[in-house]
PDB file of the backbone (N, CA, C, O) and the ligand in Angstrom, with CONECT records:
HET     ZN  A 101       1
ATOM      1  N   UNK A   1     -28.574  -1.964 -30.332  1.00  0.00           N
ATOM      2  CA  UNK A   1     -28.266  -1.926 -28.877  1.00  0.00           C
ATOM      3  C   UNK A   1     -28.884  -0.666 -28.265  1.00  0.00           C
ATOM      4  O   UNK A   1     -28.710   0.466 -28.719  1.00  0.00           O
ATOM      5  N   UNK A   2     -29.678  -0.993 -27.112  1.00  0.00           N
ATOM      6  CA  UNK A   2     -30.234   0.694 -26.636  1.00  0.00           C
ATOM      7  C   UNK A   2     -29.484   1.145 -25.419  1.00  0.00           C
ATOM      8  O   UNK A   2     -28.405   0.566 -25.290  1.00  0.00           O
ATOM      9  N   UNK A   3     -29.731   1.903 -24.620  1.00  0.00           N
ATOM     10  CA  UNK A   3     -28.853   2.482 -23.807  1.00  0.00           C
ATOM     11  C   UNK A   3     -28.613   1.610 -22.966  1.00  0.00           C
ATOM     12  O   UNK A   3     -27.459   1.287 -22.688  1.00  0.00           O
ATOM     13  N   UNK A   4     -29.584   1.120 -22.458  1.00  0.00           N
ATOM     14  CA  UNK A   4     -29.181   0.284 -21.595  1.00  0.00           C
ATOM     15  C   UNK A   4     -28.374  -1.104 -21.162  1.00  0.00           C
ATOM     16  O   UNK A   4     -27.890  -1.580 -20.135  1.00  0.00           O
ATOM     17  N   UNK A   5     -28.551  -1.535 -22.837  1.00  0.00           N
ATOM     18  CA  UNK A   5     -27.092  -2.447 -22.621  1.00  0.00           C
ATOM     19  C   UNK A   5     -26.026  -2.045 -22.822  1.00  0.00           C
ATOM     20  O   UNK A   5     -25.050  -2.782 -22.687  1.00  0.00           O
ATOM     21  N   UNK A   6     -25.914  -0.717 -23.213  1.00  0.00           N
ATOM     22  CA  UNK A   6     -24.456   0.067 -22.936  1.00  0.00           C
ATOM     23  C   UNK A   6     -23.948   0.353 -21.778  1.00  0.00           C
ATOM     24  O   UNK A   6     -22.754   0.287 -21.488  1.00  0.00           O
ATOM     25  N   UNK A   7     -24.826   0.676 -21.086  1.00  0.00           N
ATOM     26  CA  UNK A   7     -24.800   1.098 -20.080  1.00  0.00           C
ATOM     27  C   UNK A   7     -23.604  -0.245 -19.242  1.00  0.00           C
ATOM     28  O   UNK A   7     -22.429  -0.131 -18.891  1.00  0.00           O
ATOM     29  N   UNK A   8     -24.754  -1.668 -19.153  1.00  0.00           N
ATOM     30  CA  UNK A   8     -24.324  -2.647 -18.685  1.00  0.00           C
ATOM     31  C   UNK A   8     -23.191  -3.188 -19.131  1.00  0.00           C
ATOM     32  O   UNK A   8     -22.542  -3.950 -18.415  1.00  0.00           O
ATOM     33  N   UNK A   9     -22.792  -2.846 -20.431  1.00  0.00           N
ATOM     34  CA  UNK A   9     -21.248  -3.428 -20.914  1.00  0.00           C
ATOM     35  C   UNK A   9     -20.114  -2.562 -19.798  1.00  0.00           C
ATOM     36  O   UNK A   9     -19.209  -3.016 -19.098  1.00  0.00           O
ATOM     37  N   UNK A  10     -20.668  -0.979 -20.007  1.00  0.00           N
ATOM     38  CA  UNK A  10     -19.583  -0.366 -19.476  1.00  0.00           C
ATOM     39  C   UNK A  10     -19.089  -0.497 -18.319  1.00  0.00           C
ATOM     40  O   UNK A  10     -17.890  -0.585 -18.055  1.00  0.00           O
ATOM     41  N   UNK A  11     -20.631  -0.531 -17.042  1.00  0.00           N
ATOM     42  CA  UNK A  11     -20.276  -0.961 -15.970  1.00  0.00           C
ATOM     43  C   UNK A  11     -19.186  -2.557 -15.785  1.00  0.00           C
ATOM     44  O   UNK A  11     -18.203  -2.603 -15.046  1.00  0.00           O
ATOM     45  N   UNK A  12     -19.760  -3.909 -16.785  1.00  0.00           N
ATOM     46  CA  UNK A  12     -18.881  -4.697 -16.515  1.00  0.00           C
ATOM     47  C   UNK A  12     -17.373  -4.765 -16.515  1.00  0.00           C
ATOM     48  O   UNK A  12     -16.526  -5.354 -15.844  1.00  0.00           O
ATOM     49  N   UNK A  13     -17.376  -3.504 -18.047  1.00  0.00           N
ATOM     50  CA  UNK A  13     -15.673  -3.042 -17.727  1.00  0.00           C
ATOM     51  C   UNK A  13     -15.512  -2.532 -16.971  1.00  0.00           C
ATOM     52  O   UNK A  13     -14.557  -2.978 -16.335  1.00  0.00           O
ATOM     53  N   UNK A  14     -15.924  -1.734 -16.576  1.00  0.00           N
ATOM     54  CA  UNK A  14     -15.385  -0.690 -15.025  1.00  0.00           C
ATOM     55  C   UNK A  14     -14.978  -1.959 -14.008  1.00  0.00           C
ATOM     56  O   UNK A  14     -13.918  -1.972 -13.383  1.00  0.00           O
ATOM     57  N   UNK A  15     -15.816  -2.846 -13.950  1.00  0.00           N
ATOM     58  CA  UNK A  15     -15.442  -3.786 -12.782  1.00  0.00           C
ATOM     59  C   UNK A  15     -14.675  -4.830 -13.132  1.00  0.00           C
ATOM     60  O   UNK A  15     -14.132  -5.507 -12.259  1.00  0.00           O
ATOM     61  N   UNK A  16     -14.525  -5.099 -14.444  1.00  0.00           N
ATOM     62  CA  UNK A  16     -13.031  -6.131 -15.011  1.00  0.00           C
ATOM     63  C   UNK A  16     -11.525  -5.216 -14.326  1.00  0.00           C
ATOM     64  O   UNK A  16     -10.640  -5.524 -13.528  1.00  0.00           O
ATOM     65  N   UNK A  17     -11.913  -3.723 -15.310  1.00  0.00           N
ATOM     66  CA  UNK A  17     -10.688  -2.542 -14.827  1.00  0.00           C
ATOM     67  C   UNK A  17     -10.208  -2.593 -13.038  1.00  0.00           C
ATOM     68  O   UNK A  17      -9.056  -2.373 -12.666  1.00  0.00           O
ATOM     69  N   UNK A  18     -11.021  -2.829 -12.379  1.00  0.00           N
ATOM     70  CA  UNK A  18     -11.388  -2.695 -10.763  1.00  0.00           C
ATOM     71  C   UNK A  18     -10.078  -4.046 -10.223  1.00  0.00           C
ATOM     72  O   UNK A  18      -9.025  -4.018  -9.586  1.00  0.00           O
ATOM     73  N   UNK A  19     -10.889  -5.096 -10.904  1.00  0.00           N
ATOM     74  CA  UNK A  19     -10.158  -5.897 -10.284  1.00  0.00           C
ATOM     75  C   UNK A  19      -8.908  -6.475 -10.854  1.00  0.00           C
ATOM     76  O   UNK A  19      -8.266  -7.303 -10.208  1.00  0.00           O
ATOM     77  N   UNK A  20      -8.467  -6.001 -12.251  1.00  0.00           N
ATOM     78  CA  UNK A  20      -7.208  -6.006 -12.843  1.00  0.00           C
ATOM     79  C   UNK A  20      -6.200  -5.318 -11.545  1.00  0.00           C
ATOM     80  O   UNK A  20      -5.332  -5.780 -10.804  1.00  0.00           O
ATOM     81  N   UNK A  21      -6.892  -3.859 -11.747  1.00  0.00           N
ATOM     82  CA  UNK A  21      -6.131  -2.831 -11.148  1.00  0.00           C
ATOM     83  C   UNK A  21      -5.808  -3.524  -9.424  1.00  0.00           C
ATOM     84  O   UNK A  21      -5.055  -2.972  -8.621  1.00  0.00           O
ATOM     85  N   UNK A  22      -6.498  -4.697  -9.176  1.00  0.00           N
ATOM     86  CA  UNK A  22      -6.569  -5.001  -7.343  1.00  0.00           C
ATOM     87  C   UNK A  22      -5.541  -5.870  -7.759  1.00  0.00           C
ATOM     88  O   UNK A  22      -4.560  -5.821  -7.017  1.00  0.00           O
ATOM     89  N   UNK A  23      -5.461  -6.554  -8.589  1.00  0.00           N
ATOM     90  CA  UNK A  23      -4.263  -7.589  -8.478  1.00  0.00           C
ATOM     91  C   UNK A  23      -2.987  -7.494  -8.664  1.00  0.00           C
ATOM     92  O   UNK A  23      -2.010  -8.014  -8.126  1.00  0.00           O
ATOM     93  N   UNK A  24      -3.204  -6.441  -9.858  1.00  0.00           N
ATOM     94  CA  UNK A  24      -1.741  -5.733  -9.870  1.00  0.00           C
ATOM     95  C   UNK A  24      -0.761  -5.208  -8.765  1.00  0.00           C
ATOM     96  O   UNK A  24       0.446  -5.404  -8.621  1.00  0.00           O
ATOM     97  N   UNK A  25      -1.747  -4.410  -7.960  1.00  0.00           N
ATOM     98  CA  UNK A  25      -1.425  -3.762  -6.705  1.00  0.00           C
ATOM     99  C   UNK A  25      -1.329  -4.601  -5.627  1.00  0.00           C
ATOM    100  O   UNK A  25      -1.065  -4.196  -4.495  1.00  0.00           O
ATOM    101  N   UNK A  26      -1.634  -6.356  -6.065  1.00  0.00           N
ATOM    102  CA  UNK A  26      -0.755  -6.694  -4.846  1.00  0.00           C
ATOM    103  C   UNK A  26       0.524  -7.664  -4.794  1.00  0.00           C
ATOM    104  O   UNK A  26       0.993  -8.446  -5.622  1.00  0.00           O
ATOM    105  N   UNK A  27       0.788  -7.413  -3.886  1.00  0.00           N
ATOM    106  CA  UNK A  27       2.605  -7.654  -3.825  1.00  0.00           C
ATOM    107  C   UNK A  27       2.993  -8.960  -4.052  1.00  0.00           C
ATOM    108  O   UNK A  27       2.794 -10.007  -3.436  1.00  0.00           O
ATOM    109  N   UNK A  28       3.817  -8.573  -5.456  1.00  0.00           N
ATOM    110  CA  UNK A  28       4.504  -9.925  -6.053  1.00  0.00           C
ATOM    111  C   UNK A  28       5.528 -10.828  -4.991  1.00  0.00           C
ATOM    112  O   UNK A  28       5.754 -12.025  -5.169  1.00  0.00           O
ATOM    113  N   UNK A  29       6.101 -10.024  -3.857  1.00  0.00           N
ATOM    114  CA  UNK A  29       6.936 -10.687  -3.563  1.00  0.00           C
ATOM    115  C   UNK A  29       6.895 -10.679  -2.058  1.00  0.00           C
ATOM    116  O   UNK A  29       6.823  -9.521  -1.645  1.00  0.00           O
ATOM    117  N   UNK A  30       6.915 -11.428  -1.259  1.00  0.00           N
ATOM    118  CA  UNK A  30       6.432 -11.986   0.303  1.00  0.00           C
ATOM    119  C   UNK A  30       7.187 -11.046   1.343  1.00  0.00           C
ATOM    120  O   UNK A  30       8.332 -10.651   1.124  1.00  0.00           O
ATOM    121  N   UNK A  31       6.274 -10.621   2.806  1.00  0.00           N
ATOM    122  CA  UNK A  31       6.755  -9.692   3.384  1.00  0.00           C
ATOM    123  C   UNK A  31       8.676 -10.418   3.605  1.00  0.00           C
ATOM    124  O   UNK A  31       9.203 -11.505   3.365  1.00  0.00           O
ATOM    125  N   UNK A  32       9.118  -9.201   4.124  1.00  0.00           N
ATOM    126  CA  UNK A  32      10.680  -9.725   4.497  1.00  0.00           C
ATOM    127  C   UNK A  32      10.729  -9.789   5.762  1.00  0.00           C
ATOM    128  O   UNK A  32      10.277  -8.988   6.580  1.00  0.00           O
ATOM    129  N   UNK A  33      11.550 -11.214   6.007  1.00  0.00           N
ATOM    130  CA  UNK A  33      11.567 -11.205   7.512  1.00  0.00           C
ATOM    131  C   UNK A  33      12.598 -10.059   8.192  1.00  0.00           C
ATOM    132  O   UNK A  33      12.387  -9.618   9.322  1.00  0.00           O
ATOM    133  N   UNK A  34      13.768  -9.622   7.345  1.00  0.00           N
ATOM    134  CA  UNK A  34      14.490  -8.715   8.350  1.00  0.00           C
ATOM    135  C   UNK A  34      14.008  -7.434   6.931  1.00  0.00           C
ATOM    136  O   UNK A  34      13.391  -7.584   5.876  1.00  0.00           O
ATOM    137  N   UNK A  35      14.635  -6.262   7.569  1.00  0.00           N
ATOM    138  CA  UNK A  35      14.760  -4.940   6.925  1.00  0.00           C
ATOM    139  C   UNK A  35      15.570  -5.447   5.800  1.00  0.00           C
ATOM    140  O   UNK A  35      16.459  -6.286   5.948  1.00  0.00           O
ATOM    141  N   UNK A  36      15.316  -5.040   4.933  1.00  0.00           N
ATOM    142  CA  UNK A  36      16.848  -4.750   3.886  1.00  0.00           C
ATOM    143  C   UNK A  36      17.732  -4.226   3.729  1.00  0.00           C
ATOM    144  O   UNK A  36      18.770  -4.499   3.126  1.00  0.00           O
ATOM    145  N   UNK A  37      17.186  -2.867   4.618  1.00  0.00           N
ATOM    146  CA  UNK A  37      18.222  -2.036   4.647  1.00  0.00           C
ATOM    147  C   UNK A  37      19.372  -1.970   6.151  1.00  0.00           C
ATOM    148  O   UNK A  37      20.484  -1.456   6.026  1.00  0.00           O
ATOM    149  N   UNK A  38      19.125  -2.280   6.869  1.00  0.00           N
ATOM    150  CA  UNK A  38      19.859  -2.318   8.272  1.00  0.00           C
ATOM    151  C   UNK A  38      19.434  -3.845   8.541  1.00  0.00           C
ATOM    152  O   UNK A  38      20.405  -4.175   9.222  1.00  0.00           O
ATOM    153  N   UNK A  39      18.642  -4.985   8.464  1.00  0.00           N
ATOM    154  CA  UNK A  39      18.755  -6.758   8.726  1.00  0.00           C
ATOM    155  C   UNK A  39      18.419  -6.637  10.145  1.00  0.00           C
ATOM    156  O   UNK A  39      18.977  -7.283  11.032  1.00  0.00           O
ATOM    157  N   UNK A  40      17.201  -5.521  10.379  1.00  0.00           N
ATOM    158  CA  UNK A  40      16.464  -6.016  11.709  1.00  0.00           C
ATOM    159  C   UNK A  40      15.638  -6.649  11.517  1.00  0.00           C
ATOM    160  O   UNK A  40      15.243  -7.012  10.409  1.00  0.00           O
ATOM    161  N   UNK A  41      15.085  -6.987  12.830  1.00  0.00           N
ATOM    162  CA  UNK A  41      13.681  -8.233  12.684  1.00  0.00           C
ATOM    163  C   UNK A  41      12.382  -7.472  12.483  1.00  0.00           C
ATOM    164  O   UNK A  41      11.921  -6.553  13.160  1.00  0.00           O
ATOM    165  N   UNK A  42      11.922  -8.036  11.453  1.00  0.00           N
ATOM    166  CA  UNK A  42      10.469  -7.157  11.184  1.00  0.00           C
ATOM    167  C   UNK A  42       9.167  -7.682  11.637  1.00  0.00           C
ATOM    168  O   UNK A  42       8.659  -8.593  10.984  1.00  0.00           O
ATOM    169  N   UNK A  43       8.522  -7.181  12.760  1.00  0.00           N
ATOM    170  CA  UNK A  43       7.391  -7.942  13.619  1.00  0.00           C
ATOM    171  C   UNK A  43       6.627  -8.556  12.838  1.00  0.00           C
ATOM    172  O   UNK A  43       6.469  -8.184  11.675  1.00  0.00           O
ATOM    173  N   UNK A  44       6.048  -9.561  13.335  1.00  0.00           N
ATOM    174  CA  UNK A  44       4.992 -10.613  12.262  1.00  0.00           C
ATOM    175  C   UNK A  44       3.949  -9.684  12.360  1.00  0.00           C
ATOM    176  O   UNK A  44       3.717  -9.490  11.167  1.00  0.00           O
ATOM    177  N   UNK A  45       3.381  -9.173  12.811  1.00  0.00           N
ATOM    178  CA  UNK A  45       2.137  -7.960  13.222  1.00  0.00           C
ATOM    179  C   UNK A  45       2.396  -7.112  11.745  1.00  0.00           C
ATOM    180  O   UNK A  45       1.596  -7.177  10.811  1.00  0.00           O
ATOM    181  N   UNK A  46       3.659  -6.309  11.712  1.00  0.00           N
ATOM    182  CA  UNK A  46       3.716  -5.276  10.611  1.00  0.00           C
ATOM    183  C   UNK A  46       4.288  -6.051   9.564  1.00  0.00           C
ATOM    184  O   UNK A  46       4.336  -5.288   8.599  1.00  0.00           O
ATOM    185  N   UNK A  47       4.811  -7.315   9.194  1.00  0.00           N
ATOM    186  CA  UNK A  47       4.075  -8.409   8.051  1.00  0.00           C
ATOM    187  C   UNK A  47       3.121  -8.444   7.942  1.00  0.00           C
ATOM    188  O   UNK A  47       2.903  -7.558   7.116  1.00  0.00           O
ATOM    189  N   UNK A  48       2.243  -8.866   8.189  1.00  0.00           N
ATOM    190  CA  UNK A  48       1.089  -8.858   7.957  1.00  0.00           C
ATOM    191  C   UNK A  48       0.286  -8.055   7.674  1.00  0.00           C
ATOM    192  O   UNK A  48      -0.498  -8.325   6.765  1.00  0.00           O
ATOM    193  N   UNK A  49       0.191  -6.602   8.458  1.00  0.00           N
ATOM    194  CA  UNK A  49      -0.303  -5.709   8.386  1.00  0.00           C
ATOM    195  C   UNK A  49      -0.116  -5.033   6.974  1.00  0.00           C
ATOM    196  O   UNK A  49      -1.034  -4.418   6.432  1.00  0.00           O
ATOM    197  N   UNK A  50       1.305  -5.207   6.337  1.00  0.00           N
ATOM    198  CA  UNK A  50       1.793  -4.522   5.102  1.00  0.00           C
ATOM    199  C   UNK A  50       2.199  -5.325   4.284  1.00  0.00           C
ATOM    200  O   UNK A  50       3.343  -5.223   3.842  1.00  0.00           O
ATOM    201  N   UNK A  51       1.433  -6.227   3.926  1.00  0.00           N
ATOM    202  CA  UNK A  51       1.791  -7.492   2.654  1.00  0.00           C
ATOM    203  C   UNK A  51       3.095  -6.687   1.816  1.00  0.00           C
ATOM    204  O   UNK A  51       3.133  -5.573   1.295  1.00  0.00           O
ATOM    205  N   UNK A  52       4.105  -7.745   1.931  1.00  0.00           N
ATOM    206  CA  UNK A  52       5.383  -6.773   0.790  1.00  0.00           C
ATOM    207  C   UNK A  52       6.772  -6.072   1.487  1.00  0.00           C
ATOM    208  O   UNK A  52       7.947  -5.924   1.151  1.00  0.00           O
ATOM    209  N   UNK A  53       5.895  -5.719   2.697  1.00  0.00           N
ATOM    210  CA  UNK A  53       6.896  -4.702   3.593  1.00  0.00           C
ATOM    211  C   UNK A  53       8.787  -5.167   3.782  1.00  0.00           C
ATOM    212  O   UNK A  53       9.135  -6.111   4.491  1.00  0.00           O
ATOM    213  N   UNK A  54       9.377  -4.648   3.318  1.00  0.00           N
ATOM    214  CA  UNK A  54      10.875  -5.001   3.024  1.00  0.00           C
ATOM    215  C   UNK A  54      11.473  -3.940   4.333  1.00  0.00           C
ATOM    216  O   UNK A  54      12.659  -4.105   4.620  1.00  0.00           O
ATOM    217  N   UNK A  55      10.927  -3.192   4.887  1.00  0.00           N
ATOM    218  CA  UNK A  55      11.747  -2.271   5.422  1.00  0.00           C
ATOM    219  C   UNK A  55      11.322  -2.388   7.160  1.00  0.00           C
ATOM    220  O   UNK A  55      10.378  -3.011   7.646  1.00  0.00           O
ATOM    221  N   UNK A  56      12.019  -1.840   7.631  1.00  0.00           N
ATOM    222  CA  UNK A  56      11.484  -1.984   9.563  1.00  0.00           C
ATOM    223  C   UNK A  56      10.982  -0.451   9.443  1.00  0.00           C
ATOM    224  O   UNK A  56      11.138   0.174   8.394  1.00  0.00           O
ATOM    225  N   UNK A  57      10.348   0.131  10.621  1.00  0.00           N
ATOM    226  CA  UNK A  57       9.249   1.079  10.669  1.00  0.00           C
ATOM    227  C   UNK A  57      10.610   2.280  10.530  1.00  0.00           C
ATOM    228  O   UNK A  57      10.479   2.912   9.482  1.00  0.00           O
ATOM    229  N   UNK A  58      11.899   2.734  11.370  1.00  0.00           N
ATOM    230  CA  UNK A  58      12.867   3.160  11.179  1.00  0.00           C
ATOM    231  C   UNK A  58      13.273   3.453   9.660  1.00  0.00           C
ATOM    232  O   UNK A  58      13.210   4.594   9.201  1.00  0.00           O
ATOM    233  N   UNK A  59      13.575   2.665   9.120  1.00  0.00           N
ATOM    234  CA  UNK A  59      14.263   2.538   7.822  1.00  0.00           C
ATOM    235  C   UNK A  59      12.949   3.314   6.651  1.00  0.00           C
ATOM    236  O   UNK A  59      13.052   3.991   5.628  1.00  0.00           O
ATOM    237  N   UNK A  60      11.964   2.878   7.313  1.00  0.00           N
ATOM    238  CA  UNK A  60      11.349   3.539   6.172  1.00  0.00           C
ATOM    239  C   UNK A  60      10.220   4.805   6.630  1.00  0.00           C
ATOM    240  O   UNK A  60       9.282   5.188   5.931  1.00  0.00           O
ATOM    241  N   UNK A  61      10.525   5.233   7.750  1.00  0.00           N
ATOM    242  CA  UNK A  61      10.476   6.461   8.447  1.00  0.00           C
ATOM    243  C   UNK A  61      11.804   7.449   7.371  1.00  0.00           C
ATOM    244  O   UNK A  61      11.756   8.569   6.862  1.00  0.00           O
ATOM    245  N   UNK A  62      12.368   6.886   7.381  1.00  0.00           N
ATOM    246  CA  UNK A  62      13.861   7.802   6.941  1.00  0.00           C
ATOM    247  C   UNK A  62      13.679   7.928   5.391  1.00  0.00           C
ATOM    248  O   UNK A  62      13.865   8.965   4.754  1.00  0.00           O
ATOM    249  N   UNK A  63      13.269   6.665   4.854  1.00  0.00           N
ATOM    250  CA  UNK A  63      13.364   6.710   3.070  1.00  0.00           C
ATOM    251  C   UNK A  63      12.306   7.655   2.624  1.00  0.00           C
ATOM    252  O   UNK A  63      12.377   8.265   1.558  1.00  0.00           O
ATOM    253  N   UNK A  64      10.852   7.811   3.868  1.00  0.00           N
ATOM    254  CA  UNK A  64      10.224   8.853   3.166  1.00  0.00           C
ATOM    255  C   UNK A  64      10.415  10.334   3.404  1.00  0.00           C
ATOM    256  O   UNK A  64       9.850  11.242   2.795  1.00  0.00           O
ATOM    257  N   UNK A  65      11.177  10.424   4.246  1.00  0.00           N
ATOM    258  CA  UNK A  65      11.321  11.758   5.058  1.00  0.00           C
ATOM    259  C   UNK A  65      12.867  12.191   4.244  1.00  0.00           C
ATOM    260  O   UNK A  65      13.425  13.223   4.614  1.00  0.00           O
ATOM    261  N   UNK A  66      13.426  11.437   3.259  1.00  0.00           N
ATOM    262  CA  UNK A  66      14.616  12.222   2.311  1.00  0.00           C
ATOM    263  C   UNK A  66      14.208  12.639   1.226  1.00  0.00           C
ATOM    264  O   UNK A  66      14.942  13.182   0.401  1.00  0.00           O
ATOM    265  N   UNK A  67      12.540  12.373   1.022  1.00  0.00           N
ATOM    266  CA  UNK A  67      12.171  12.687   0.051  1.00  0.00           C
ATOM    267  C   UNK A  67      11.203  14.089  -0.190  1.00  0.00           C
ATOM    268  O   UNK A  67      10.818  14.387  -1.320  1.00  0.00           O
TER     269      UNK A  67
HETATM  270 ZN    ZN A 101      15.666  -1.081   8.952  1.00  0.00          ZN2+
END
């Protein structure tokens, strides 16, 4: 094998790794229609915008700001 099909194996892993890592990261479980934490209505706009989003902009204004 000379360098250059090393080369080309590695890149194909880098880009198997790429798109493992994209699927993982996306959200197993469907935006929520209300908050979870207080059961307000969560705009279809910021559904969408945040595939996953469980929280209203409030609620999770606060969960990052205790941290
Ligand atoms: Zn909330």
């Amino acid at each position: 094998m000379d360098d250059a099909d090393r080369a080309g194996i590695d890149q194909e892993r880098l880009e198997k790794a790429f798109l493992t890592k994209r699927t993982e990261t996306q959200p197993s479980r469907p935006s929520a229609k209300q908050c979870i934490e207080c059961g307000v209505d969560i705009p279809e706009k910021r559904r969408q915008f945040m595939p996953g989003v469980q929280l209203c902009v409030e609620c999770k204004t606060l969960s990052e700001s205790k941290r």
